[in-house]
MDAnalysis code that builds the backbone (N, CA, C; Angstrom):
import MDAnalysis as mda
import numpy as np

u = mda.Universe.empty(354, n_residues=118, atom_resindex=np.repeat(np.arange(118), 3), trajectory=True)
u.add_TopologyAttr("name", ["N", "CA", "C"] * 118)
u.add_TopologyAttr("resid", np.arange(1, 119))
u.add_TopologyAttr("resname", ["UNK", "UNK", "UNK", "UNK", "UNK", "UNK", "UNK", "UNK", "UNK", "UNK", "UNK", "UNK", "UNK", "UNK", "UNK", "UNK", "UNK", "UNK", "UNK", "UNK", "UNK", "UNK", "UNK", "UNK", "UNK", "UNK", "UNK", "UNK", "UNK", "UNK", "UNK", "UNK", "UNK", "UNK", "UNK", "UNK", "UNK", "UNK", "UNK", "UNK", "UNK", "UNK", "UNK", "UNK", "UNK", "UNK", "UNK", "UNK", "UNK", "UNK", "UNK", "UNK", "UNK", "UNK", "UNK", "UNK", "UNK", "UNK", "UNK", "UNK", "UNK", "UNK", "UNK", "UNK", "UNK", "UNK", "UNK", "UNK", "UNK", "UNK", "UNK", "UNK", "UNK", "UNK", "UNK", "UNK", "UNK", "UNK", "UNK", "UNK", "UNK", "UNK", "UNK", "UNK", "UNK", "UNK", "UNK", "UNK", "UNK", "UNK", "UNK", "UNK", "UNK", "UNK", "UNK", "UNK", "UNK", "UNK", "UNK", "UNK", "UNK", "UNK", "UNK", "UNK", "UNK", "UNK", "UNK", "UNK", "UNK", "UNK", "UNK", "UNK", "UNK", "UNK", "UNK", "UNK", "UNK", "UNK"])
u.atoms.positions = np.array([
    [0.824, -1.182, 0.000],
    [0.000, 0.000, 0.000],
    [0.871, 1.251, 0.000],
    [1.979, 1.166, 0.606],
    [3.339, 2.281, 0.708],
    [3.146, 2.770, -0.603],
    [3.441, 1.145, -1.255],
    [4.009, 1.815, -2.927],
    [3.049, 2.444, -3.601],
    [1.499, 1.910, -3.575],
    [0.461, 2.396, -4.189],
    [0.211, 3.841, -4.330],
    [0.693, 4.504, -2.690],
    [0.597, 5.478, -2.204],
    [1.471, 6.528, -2.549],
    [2.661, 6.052, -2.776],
    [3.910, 6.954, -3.719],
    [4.165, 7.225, -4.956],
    [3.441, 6.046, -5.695],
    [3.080, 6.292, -7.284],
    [2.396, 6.766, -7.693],
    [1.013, 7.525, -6.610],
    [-0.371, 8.240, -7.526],
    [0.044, 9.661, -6.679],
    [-0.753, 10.669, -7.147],
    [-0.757, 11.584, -6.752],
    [-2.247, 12.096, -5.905],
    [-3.401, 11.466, -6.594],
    [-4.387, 11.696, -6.640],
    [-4.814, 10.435, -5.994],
    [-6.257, 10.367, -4.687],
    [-6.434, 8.926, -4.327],
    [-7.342, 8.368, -5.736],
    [-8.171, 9.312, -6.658],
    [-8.840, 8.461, -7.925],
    [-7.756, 7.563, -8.796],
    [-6.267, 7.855, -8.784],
    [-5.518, 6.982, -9.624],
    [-4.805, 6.004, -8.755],
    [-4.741, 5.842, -7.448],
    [-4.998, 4.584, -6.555],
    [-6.121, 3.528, -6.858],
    [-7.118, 4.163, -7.341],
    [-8.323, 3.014, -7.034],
    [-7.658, 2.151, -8.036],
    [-7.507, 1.809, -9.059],
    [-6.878, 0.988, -9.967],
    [-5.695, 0.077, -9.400],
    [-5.179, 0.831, -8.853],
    [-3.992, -0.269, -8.393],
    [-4.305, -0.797, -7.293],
    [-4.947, -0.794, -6.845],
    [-5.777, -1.242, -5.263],
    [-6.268, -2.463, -5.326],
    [-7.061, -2.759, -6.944],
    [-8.084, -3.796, -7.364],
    [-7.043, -5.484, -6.860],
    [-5.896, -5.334, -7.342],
    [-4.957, -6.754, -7.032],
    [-4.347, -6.409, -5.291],
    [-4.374, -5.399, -4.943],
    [-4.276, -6.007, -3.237],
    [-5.374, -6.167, -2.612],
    [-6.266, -5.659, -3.015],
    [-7.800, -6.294, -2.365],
    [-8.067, -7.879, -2.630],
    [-7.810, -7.994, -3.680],
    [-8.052, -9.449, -3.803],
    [-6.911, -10.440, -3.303],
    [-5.930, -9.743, -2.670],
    [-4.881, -10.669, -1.923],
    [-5.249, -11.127, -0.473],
    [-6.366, -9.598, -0.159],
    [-6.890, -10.142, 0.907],
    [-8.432, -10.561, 1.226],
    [-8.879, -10.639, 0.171],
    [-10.044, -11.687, 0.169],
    [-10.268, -12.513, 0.147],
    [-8.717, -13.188, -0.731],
    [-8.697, -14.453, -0.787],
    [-8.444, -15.537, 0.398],
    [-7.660, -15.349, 0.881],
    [-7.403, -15.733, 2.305],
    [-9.114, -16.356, 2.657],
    [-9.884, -15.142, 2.873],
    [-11.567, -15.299, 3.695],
    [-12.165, -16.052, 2.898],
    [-12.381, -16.939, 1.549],
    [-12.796, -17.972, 0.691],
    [-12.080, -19.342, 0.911],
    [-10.832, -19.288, 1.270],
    [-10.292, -20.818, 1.757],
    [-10.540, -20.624, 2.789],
    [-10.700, -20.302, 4.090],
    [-10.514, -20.857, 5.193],
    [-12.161, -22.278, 5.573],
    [-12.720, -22.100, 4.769],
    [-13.688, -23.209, 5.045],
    [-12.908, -24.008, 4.109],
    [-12.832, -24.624, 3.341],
    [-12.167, -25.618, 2.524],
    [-11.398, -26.400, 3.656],
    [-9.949, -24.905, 4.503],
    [-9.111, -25.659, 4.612],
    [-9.418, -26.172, 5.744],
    [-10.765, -25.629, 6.466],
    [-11.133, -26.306, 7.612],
    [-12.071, -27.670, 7.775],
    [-12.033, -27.923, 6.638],
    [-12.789, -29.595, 6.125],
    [-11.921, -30.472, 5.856],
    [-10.951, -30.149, 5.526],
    [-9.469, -30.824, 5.418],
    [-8.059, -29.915, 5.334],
    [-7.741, -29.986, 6.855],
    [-6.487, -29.430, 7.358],
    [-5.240, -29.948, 6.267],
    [-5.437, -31.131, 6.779],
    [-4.317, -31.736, 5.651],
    [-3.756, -32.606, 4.495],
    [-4.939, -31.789, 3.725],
    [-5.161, -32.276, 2.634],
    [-4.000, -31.676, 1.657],
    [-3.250, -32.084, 0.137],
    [-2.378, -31.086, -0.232],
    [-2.896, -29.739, -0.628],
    [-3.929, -29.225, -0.582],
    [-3.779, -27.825, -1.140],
    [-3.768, -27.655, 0.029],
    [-4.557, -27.776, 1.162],
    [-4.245, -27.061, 2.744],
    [-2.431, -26.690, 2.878],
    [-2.466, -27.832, 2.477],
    [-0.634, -27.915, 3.134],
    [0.126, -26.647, 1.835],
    [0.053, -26.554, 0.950],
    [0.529, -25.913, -0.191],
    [0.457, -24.220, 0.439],
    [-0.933, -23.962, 0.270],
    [-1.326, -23.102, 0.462],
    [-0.818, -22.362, 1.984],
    [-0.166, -22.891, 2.638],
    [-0.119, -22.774, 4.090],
    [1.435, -21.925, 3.761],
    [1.912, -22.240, 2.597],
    [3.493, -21.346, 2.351],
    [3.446, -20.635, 1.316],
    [2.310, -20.134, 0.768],
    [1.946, -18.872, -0.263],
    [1.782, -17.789, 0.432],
    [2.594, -16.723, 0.417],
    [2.798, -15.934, 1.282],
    [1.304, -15.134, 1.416],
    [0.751, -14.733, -0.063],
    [-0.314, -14.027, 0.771],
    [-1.275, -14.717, 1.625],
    [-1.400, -15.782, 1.351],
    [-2.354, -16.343, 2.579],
    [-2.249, -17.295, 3.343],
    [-0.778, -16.988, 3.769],
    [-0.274, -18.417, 4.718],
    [-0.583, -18.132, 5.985],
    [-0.665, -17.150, 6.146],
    [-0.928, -16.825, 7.344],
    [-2.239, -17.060, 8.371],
    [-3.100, -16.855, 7.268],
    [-4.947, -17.248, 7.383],
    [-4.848, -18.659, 7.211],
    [-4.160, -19.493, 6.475],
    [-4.362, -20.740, 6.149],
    [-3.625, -21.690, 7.238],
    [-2.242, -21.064, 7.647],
    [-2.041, -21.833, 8.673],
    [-3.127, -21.694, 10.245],
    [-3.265, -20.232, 10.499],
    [-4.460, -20.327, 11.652],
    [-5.374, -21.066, 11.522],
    [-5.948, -20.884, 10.401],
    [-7.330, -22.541, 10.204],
    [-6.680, -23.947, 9.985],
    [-5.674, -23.841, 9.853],
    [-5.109, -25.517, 10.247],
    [-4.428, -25.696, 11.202],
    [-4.210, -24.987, 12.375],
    [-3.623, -24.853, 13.375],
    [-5.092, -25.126, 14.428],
    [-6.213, -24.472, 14.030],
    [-7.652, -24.353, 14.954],
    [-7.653, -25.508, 14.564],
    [-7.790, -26.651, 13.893],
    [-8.599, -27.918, 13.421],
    [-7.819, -28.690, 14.349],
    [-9.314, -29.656, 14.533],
    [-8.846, -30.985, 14.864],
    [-7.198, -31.701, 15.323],
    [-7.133, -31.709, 13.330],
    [-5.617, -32.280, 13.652],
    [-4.538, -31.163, 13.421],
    [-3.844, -30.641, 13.996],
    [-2.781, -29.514, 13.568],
    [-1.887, -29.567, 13.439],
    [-1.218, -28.799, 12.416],
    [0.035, -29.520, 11.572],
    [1.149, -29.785, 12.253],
    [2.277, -30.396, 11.514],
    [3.529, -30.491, 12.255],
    [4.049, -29.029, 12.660],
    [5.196, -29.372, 13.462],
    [5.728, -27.837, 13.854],
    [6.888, -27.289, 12.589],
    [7.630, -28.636, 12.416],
    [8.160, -27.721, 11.053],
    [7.517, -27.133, 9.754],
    [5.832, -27.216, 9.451],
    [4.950, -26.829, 8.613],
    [5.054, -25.621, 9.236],
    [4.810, -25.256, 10.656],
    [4.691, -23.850, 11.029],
    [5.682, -23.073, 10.714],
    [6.773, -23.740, 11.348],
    [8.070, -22.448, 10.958],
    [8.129, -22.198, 9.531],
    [8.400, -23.161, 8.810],
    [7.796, -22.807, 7.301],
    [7.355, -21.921, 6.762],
    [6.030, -21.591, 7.584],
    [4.930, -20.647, 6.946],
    [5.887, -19.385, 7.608],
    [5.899, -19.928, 8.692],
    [6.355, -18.389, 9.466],
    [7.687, -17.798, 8.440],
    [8.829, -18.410, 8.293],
    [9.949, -18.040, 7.410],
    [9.517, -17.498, 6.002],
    [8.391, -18.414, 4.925],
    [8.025, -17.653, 4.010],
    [7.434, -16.485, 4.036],
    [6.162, -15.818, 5.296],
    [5.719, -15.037, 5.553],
    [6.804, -14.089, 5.880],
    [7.880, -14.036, 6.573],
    [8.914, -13.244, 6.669],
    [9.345, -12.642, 5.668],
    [9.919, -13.678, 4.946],
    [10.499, -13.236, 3.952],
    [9.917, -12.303, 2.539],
    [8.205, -13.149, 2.259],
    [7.460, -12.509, 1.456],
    [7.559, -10.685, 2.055],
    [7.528, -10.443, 3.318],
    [7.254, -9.512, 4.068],
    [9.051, -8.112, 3.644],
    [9.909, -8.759, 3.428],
    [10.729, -8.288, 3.712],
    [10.833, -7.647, 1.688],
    [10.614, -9.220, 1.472],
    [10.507, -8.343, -0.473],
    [9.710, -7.227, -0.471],
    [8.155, -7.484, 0.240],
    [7.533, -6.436, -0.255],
    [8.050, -5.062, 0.474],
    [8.879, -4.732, 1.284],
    [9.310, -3.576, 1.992],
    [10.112, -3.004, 0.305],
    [11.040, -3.931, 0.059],
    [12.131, -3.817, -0.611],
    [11.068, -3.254, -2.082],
    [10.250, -4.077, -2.633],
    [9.611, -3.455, -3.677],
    [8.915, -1.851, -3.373],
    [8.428, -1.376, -2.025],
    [7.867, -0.591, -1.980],
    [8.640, 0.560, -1.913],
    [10.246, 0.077, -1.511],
    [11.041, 1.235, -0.959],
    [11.614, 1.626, -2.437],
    [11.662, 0.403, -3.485],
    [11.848, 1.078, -4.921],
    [11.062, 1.808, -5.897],
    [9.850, 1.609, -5.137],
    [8.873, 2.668, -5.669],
    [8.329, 3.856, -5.281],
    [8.535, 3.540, -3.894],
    [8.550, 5.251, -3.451],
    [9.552, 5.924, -3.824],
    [11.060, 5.783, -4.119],
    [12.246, 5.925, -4.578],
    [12.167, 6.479, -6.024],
    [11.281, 5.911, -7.003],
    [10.893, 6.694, -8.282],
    [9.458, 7.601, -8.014],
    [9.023, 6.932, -7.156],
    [7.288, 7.405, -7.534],
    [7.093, 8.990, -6.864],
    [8.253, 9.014, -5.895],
    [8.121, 10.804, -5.264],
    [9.028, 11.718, -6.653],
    [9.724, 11.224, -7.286],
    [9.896, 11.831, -7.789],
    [9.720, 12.349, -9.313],
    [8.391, 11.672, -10.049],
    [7.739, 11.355, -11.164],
    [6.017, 12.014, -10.562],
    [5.834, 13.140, -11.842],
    [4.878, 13.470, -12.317],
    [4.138, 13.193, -13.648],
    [3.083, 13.261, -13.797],
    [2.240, 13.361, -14.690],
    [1.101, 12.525, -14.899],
    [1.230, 11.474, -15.825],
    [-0.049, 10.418, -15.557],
    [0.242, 9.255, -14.422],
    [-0.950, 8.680, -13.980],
    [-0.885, 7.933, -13.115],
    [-0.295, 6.689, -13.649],
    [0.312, 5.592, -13.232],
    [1.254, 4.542, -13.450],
    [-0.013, 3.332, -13.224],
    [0.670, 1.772, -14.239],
    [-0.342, 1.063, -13.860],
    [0.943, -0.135, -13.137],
    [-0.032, -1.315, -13.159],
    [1.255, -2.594, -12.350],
    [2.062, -2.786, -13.172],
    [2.232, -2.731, -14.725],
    [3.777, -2.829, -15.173],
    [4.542, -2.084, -15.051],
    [4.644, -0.633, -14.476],
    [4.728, 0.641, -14.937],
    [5.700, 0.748, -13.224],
    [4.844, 0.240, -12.354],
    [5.654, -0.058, -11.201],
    [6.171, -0.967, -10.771],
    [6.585, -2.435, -11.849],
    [7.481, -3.487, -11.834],
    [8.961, -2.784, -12.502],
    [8.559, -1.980, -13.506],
    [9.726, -1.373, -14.641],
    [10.534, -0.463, -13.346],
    [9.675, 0.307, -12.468],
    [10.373, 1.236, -12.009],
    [11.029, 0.633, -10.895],
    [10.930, -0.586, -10.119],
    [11.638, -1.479, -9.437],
    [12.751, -1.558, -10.203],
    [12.819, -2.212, -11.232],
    [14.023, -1.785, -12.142],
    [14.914, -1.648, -12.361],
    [14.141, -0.086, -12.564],
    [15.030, 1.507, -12.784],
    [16.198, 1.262, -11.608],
    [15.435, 1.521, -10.532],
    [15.799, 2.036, -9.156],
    [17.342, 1.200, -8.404],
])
């Protein structure tokens, strides 16, 4: 959201780039019944180290019944870290171009290119 926030000027040329982090976190709230009918089934388990929704996915397989091993947890926990630490790193390369670029608003290739640049 940093980056979203450094590349527009205006919040109307945010709404566009907003549309793919909203749905990073919606998704999460559509598996958690699945993964709570089968904890450990393979997409439960898969899904439990995709950073955007490992986090939701391991809590609902952690609440169930049977709950996972402990090295599944650290797992999640280390990918969640790490996913966490790229996205600092992507955002700090876009605030890095995006304060200093005027004119039209930028779309998601526009702020992969300027990762880049930077």
């Amino acid at each position: 959201m940093l980056a979203i926030g450094a590349a527009v000027s205006r919040s109307a040329d945010a709404q566009s780039l907003m549309a793919p982090v909203m749905l990073l976190l919606v998704a999460p709230y559509l598996l958690v019944p699945m993964i709570g009918r089968a904890p450990d089934s393979t997409v439960s388990v898969v899904i439990s180290f995709v950073p955007p929704v490992n986090s939701f996915a391991m809590l609902a397989r952690l609440a169930s019944g049977t709950p996972p091993p402990l090295w599944q947890v650290l797992g999640s926990v280390v990918s969640g870290v790490a996913a966490a630490c790229i996205a600092v790193w992507f955002a700090a390369k876009v605030f890095k171009i995006g304060l200093l670029m005027h004119g039209k608003p930028p779309n998601l290739a526009t702020l992969v290119r300027w990762t880049r640049m930077a």
